[in-house]
C-alpha positions as CSV (number, residue, x, y, z in Angstrom):
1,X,9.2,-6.3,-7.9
2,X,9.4,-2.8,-6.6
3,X,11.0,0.4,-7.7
4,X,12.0,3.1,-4.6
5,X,13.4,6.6,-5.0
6,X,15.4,8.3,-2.2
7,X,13.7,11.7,-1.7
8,X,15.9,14.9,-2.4
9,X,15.2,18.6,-1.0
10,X,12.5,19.1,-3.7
11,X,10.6,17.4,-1.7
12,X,10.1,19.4,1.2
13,X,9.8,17.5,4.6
14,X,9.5,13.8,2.4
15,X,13.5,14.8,1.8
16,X,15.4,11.4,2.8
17,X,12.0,9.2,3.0
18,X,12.4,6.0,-0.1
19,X,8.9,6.3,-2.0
20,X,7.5,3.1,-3.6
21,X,8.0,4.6,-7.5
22,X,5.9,1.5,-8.9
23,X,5.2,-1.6,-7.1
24,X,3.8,-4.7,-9.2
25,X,2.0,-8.0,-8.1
26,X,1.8,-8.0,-4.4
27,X,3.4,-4.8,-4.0
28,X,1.4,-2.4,-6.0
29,X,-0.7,0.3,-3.8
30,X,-3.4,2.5,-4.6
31,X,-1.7,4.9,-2.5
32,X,2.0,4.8,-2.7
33,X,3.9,4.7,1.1
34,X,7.1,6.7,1.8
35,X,9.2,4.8,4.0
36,X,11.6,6.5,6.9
37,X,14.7,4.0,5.8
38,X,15.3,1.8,3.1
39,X,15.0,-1.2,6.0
40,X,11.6,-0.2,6.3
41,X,10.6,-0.1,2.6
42,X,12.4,-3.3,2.5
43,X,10.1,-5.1,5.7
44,X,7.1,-3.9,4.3
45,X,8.0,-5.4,0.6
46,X,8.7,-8.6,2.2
47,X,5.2,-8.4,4.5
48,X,3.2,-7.7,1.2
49,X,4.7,-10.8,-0.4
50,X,4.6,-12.9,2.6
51,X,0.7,-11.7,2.4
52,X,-1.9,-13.6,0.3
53,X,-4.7,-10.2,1.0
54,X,-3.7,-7.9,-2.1
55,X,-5.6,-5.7,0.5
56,X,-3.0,-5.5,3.5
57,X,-1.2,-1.8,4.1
């Protein structure tokens, strides 16, 4: 499970990116990404669950 926010203006030049709000199991990140389109947030989610490295970016 994952929760992403679409970026507004009050976030300077993130504006428009999807953040990973919270991520849990396979999806958490010490380091939330920001992701350029919600397709990409969506291939990465899938990538991470695909993974069985909690470690993989």
């Amino acid at each position: 499970m994952a929760i992403l926010v679409h970026l507004c203006e009050q976030h300077g030049s993130d504006a428009g990116r999807w953040f990973l709000e919270a991520g849990f199991g396979r999806v958490d990140h010490p380091n939330p990404p920001t992701f350029a389109s919600l397709g990409a947030a969506q291939d990465w989610i899938t990538r991470r669950l695909a993974t069985t490295d909690d470690t993989t970016s």
